[in-house]
Steps between C-alpha positions, in 0.01 A plus 500: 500500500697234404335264289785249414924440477698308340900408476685290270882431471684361221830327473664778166662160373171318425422757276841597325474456148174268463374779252230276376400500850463862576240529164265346745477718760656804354298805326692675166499816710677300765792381248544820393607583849736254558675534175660781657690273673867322452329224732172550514463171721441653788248739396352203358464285776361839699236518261407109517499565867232833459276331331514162747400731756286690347284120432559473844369875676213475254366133546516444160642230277329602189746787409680486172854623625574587060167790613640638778800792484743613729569853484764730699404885553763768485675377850537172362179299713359206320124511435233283352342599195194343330404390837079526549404506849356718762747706716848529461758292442871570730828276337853451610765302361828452555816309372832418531769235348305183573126584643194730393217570684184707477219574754136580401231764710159493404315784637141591458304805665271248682 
């Protein structure tokens, strides 16, 4: 069953370079990640807009964005880590020049 969604979009430019910015709502596992990158801006802004959504799916304003990582298995699909909740969590997000987005799907057995 579907127990909540969420979506969030992000203009990549709001986010480009405000580094002081990102310490608040990015984890150290999640900068490690996106040092990878030439221009991780994108990436970043995806991330911003994960975690957005993930507030949104699960209701909850309370989550401290620094706790929460975003993971990628061996295909390359983002995942939540550190996330406590019954059921399972299902993430998507996407990018491109200007725009990121990410969609949240809570599901629970009941």
């Amino acid at each position: 069953m579907i127990a909540g969604t969420g979506i969030d979009i992000v203009e990549v430019g709001r986010l480009k370079g405000k580094t002081d910015l990102w310490k608040r709502f990015l984890s150290p596992k999640d900068f490690e990640y996106i040092e990878k990158f030439k221009d991780s801006s994108e990436r970043v802004a995806g991330f911003w807009a994960a975690k957005e959504a993930l507030v949104k799916a699960l209701d909850d304003k309370t989550i401290e964005f620094t706790e929460i990582n975003i993971a990628h298995n061996e295909n390359g699909k983002p995942y939540f880590e550190n996330v406590q909740i019954e059921g399972k969590l299902h993430l998507s997000i996407s990018h491109e020049r200007n725009y990121a987005t990410a969609i949240v799907v809570w599901e629970t057995e009941k």
